[in-house]
DSSP file (Angstrom, degrees, kcal/mol; ACC not computed):
  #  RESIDUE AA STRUCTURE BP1 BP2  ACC     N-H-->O    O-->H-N    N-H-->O    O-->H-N    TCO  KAPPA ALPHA  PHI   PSI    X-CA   Y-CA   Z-CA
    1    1 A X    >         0   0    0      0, 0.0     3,-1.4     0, 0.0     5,-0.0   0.000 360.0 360.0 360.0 -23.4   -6.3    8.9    7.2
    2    2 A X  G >>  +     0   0    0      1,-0.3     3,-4.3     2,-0.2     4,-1.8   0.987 360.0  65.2 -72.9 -59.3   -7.8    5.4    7.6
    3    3 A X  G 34 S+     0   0    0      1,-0.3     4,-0.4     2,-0.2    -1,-0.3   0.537 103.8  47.8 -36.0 -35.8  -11.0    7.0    6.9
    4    4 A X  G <4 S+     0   0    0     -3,-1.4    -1,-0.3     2,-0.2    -2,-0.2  -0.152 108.1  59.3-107.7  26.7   -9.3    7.7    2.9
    5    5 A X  T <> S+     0   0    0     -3,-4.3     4,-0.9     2,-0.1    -2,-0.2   0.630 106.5  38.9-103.8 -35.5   -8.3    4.4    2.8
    6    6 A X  H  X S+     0   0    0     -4,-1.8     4,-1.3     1,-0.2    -2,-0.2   0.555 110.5  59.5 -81.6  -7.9  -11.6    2.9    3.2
    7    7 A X  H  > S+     0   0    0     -4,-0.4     4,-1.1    -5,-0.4    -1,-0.2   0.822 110.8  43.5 -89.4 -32.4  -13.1    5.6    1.0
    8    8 A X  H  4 S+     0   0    0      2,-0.1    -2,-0.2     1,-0.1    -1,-0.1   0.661 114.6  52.2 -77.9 -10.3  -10.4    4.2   -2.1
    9    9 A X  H >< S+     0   0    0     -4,-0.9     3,-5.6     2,-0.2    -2,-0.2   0.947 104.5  55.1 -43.3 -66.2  -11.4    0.6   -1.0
   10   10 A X  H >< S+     0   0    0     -4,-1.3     3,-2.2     1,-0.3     7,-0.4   0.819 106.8  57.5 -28.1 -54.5  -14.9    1.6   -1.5
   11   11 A X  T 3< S+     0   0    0     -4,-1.1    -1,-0.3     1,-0.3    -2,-0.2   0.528  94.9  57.1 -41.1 -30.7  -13.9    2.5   -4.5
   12   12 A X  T <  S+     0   0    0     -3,-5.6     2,-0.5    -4,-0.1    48,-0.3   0.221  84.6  89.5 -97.6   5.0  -12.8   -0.3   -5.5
   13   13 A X  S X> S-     0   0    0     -3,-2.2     3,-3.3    -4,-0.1     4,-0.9  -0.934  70.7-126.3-114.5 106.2  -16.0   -2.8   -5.2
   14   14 A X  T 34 S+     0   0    0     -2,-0.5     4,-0.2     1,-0.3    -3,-0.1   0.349 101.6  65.0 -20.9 -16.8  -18.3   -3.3   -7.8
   15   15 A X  T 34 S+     0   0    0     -2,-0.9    -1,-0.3     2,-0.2     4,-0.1   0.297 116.0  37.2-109.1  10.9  -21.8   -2.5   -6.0
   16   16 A X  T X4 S+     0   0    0     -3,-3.3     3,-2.7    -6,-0.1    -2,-0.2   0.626 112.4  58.5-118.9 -57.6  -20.4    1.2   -5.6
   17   17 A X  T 3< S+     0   0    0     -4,-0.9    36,-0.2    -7,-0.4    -2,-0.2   0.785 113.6  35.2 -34.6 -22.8  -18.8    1.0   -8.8
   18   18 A X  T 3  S+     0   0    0     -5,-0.4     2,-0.7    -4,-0.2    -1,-0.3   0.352  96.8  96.1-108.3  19.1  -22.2    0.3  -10.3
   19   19 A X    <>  -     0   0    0     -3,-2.7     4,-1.7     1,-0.1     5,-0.1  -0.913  53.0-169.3-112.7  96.7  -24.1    2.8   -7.7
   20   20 A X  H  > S+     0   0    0     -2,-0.7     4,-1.5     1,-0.2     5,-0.2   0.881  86.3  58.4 -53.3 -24.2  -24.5    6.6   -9.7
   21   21 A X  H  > S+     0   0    0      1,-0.2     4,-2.1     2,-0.2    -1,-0.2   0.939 108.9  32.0 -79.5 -44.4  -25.6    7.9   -6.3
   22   22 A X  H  > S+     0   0    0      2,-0.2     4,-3.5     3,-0.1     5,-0.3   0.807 121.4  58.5 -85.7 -30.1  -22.8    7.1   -4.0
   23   23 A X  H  X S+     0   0    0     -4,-1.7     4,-4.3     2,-0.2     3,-0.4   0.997 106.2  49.4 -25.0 -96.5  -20.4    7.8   -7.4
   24   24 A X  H  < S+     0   0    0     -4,-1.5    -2,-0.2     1,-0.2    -3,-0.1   0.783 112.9  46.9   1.9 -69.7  -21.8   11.1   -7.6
   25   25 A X  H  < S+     0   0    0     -4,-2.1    -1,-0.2    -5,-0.2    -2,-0.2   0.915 115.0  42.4 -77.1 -30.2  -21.1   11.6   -4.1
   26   26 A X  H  < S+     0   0    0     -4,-3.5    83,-5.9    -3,-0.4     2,-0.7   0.833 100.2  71.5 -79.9 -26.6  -17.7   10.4   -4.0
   27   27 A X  B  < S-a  109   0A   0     -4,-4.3    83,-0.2    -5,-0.3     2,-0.1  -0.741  80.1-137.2 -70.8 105.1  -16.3   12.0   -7.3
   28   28 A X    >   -     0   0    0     81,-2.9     3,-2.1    -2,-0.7    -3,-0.1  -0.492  27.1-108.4 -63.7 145.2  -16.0   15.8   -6.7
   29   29 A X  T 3  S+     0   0    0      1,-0.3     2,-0.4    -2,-0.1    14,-0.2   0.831 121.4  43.7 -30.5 -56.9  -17.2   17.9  -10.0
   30   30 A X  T 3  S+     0   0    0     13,-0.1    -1,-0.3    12,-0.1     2,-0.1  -0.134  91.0 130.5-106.2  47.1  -14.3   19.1  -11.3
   31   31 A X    <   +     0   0    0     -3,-2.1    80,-0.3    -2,-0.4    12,-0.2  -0.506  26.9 170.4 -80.9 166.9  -12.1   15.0  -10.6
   32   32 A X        -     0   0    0     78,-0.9    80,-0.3    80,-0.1    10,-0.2  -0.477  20.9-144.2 179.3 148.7  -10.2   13.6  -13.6
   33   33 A X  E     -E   41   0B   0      8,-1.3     8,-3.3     9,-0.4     2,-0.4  -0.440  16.1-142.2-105.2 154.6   -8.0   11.0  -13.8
   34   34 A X  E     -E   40   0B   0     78,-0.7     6,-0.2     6,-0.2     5,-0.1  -0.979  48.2-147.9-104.0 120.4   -4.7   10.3  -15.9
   35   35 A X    >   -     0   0    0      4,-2.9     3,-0.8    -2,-0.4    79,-0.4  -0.072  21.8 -95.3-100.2-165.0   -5.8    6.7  -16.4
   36   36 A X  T 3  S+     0   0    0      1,-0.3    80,-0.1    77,-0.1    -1,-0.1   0.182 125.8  60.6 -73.9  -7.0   -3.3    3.3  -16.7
   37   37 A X  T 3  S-     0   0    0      2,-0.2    -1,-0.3    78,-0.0     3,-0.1   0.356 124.2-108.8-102.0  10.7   -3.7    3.7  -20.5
   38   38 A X  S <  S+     0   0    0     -3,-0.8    -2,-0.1    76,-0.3    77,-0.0   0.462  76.9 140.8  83.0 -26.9   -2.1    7.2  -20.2
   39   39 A X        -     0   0    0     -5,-0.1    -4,-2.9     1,-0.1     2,-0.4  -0.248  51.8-117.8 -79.7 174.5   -5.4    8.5  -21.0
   40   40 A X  E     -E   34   0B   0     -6,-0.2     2,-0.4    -3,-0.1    -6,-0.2  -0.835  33.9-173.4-102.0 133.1   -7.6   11.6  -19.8
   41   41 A X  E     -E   33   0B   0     -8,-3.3    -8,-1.3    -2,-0.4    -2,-0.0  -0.977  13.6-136.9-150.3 140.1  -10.8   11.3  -18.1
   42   42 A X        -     0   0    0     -2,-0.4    -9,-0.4   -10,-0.2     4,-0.4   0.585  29.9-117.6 -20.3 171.3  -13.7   12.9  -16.7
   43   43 A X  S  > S+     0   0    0    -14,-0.2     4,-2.5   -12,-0.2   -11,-0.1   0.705 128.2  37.4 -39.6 -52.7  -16.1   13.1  -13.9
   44   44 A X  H  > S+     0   0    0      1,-0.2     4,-2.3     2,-0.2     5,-0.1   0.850 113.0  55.1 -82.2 -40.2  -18.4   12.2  -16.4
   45   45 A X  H  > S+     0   0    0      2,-0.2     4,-1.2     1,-0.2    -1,-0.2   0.940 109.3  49.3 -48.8 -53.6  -16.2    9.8  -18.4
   46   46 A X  H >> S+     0   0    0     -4,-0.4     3,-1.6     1,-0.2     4,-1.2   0.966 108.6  48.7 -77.4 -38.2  -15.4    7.7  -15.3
   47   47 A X  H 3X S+     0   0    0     -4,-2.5     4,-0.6     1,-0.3    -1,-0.2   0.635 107.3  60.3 -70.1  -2.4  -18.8    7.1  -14.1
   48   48 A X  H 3X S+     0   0    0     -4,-2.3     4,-0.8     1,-0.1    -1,-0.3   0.805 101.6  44.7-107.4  10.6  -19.8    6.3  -17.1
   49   49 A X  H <X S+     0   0    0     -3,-1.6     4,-0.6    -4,-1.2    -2,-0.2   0.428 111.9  54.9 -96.4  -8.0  -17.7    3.4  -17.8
   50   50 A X  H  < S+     0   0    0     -4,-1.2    -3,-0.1     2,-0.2    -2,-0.1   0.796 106.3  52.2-100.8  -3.7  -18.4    1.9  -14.2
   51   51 A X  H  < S+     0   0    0     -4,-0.6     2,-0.9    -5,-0.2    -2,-0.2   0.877 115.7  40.3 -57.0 -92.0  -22.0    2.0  -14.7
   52   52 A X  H  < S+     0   0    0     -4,-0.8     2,-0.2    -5,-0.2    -2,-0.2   0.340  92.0 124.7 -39.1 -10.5  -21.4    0.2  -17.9
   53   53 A X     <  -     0   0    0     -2,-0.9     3,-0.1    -4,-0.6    -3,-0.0  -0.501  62.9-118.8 -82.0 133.4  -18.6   -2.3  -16.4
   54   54 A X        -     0   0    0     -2,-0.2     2,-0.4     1,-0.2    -1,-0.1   0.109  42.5 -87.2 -56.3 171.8  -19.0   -5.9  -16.7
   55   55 A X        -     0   0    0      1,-0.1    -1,-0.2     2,-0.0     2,-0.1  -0.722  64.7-112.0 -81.7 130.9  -19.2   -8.1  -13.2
   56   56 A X        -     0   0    0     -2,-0.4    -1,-0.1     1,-0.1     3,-0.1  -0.119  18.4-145.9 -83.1-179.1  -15.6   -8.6  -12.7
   57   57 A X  S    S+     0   0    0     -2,-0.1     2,-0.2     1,-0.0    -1,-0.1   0.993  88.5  32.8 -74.9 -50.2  -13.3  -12.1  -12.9
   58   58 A X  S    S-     0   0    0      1,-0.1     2,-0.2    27,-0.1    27,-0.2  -0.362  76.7-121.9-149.8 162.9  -11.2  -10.7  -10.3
   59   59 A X  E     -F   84   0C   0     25,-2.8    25,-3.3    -2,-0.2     2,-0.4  -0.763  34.9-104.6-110.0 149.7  -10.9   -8.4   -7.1
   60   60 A X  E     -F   83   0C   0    -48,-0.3     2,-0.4    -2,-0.2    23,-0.2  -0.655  30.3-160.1 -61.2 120.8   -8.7   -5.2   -6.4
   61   61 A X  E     +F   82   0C   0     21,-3.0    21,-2.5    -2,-0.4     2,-0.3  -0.912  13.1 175.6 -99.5 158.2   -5.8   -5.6   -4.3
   62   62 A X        +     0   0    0     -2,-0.4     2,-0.4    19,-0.3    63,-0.3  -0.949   2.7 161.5-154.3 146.7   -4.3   -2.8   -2.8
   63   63 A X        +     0   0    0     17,-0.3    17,-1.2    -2,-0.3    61,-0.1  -0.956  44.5  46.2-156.9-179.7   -1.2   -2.3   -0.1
   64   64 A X        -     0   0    0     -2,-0.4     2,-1.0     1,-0.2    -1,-0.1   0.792  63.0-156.5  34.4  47.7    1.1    0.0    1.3
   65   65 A X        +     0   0    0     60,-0.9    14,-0.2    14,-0.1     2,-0.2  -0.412  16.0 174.7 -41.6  97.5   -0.8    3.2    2.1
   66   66 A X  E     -B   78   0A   0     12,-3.8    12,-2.6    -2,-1.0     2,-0.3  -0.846   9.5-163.0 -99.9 154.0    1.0    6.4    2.4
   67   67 A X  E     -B   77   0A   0     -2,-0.2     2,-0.4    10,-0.2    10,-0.2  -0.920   7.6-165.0-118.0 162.2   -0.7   10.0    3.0
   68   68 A X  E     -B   76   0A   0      8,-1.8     8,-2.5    -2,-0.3     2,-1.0  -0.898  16.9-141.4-140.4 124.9    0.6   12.9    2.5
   69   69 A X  E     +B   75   0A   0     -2,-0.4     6,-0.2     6,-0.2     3,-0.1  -0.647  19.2 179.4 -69.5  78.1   -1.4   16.0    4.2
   70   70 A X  E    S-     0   0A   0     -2,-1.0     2,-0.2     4,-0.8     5,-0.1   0.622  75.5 -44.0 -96.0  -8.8   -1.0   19.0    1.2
   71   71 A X  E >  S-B   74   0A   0      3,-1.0     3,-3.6     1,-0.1    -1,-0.3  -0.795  88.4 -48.9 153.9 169.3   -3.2   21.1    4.0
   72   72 A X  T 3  S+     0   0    0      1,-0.3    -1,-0.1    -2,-0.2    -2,-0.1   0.636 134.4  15.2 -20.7 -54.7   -6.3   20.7    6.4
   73   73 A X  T 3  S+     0   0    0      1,-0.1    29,-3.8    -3,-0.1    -1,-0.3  -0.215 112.1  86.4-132.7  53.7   -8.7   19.3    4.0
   74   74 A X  E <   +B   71   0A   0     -3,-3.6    -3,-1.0    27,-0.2    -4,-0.8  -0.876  48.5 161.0-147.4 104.9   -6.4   18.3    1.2
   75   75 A X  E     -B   69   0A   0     25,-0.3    25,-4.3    -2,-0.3     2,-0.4  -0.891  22.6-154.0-130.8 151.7   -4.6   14.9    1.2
   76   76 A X  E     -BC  68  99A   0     -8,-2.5    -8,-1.8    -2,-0.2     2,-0.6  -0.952  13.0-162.1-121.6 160.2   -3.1   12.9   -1.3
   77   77 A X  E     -BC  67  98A   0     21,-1.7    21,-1.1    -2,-0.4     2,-0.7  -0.822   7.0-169.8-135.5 156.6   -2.8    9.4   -1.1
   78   78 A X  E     +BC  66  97A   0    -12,-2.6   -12,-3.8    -2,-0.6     2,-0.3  -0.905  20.5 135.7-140.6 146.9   -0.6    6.8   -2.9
   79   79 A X        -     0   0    0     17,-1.0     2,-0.4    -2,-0.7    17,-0.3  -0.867  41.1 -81.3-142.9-179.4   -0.8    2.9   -2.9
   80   80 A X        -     0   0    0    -17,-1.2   -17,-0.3    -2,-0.3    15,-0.2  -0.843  30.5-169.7-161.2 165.0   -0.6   -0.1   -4.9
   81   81 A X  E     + G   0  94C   0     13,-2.0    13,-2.4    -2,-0.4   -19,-0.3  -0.520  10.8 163.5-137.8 141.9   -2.7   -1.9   -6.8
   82   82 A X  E     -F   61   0C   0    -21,-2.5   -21,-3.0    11,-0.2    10,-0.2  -0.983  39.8-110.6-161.4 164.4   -3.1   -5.1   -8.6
   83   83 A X  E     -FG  60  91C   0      8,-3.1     8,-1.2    -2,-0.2     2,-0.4  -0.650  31.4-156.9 -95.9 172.5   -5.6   -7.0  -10.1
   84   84 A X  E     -FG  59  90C   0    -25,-3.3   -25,-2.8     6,-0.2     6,-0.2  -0.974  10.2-161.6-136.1 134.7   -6.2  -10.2   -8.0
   85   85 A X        -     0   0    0      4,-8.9     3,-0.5    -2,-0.4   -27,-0.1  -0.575  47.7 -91.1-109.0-156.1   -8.0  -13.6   -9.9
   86   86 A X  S    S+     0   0    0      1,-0.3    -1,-0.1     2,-0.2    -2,-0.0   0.571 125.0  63.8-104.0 -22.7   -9.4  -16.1   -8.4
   87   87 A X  S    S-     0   0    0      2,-0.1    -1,-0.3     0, 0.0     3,-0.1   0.492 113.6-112.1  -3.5 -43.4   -5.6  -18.3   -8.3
   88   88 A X  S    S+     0   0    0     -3,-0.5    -2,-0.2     1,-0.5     2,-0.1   0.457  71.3 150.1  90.1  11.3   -4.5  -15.3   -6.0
   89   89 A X        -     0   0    0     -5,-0.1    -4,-8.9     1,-0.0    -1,-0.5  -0.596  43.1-138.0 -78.8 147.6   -2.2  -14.3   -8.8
   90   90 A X  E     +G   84   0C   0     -6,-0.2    -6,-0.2    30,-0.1     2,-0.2  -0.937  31.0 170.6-101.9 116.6   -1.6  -10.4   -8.9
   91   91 A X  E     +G   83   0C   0     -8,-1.2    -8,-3.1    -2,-0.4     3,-0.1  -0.621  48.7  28.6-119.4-168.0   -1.6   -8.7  -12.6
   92   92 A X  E    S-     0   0C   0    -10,-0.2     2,-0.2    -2,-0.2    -1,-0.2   0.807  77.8-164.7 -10.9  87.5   -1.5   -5.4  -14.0
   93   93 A X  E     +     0   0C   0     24,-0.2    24,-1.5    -3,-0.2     2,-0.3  -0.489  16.9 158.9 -95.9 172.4    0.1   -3.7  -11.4
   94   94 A X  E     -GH  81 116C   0    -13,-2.4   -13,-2.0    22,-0.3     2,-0.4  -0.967  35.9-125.0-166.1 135.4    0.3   -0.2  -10.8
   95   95 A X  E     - H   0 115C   0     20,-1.5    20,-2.2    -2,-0.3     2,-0.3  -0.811  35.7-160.8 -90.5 140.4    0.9    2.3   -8.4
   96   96 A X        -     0   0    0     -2,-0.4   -17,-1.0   -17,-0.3     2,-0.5  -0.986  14.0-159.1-142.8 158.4   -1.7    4.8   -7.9
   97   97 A X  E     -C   78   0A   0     -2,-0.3     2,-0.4   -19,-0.2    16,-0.4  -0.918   7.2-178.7-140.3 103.8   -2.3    8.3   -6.6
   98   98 A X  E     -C   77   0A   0    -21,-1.1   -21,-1.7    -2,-0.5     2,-0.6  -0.938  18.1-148.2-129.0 130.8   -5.3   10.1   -5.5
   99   99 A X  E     -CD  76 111A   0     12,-1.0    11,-2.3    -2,-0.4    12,-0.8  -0.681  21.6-158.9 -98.6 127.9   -5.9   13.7   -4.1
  100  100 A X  E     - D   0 109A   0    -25,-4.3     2,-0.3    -2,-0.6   -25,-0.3  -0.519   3.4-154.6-102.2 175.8   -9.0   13.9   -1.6
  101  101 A X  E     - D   0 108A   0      7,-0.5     7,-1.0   -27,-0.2     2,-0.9  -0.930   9.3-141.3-163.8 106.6  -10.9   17.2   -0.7
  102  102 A X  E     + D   0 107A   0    -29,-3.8     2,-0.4    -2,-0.3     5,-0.2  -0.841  33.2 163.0 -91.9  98.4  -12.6   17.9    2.1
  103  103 A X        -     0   0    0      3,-3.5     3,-0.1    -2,-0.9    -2,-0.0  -0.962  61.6  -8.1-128.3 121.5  -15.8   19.8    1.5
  104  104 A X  S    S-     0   0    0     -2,-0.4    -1,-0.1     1,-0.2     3,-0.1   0.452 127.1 -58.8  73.1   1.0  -18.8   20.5    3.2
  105  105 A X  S    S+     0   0    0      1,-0.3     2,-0.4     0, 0.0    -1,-0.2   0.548 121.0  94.3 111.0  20.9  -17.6   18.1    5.9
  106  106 A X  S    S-     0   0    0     -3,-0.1    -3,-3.5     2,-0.0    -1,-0.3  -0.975  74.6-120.1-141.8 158.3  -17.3   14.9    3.3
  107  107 A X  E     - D   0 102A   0     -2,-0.4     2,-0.4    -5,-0.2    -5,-0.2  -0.432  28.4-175.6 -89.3 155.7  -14.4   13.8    1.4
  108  108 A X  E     - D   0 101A   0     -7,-1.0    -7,-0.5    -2,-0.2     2,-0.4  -0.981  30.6-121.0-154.0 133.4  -14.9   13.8   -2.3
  109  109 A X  E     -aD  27 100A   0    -83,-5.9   -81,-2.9    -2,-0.4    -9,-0.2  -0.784  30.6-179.7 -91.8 154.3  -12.1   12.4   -4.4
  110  110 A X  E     +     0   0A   0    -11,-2.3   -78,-0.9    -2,-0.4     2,-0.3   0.804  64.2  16.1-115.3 -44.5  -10.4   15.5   -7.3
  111  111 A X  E     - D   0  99A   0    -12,-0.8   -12,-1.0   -80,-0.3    -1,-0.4  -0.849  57.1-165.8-169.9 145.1   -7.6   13.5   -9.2
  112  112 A X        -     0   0    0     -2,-0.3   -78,-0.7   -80,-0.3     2,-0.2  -0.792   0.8-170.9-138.2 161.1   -6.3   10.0   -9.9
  113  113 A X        -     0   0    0    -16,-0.4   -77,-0.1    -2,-0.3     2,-0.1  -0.514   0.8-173.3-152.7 157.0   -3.3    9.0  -11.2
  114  114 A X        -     0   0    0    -79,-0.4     2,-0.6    -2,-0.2   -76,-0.3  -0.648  10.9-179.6-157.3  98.6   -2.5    4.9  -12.3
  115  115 A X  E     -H   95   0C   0    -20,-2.2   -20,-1.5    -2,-0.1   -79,-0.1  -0.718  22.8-125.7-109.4  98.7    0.8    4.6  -13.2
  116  116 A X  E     +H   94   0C   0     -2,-0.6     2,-0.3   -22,-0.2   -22,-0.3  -0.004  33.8 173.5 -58.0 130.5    2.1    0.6  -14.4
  117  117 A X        -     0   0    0    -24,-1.5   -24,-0.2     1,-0.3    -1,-0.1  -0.977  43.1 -82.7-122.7 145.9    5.0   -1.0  -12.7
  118  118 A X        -     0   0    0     -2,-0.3    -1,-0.3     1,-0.1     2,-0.2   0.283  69.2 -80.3 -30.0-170.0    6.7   -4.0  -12.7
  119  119 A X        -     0   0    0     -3,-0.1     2,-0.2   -27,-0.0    -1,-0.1  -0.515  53.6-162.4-109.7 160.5    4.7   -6.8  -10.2
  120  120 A X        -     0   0    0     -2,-0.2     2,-0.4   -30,-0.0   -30,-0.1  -0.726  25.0 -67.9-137.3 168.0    5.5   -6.2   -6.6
  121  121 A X        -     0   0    0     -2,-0.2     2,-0.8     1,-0.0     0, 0.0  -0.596  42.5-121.1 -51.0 115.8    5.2   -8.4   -3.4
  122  122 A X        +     0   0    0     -2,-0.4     2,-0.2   -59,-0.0   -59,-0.1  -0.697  44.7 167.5 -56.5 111.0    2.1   -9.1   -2.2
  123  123 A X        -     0   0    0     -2,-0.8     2,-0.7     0, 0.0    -1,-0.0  -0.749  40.5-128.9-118.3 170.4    1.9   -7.7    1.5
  124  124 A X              0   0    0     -2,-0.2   -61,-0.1     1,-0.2    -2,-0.0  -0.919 360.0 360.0-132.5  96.4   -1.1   -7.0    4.3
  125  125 A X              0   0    0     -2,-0.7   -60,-0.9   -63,-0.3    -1,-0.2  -0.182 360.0 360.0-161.1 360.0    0.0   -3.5    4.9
């Protein structure tokens, strides 16, 4: 499980956001996300707005892993997430949810979820 924690970290850092190759390899074909606007989105949709995404102000935070095992090489995983500026204030938080896939012997994420919620505690867990 650590192993799908550092693969939604990964996620979460701008030189893989802006890398199609390692994207590519971490998005399974058929992902799409229900985004933090409520909207629906692609494979294609999301890597092409994180190509296109400015250098951010501000860093991902993230806490409070859970997994939940749905079978061998099908996990979903839930956190949450907040943006973090450069103050160390946390904004638009959100909890969010992602189903991993084990295929061909690499993890490929299928689904995200962002769902907003009030602001939360900052923790190192």
């Amino acid at each position: 499980m650590e192993q799908l924690r550092k693969l939604e970290i990964e996620l979460h850092q701008f030189d893989i956001r802006s890398n199609h190759s390692r994207l590519n390899h971490l998005i399974h074909s058929s992902f799409f996300e229900i985004g933090y606007s409520g909207n629906i989105y692609s494979k294609k949709d999301i890597i092409d707005f994180l190509l296109n995404e400015d250098v951010p102000t501000h860093t991902v935070w993230s806490q409070d892993y859970q997994f939940l095992e749905l079978s061998k090489d099908i996990v979903q995983v839930m956190y949450k997430e907040a943006s973090l500026d450069a103050q160390g204030i946390l904004s638009r938080h959100s909890i969010r949810t992602s189903i991993w896939q084990k295929e061909l012997g690499r993890w490929q994420v299928r689904f995200h979820q962002a769902t907003p919620v009030t602001s939360f505690v900052q923790t190192n867990t």
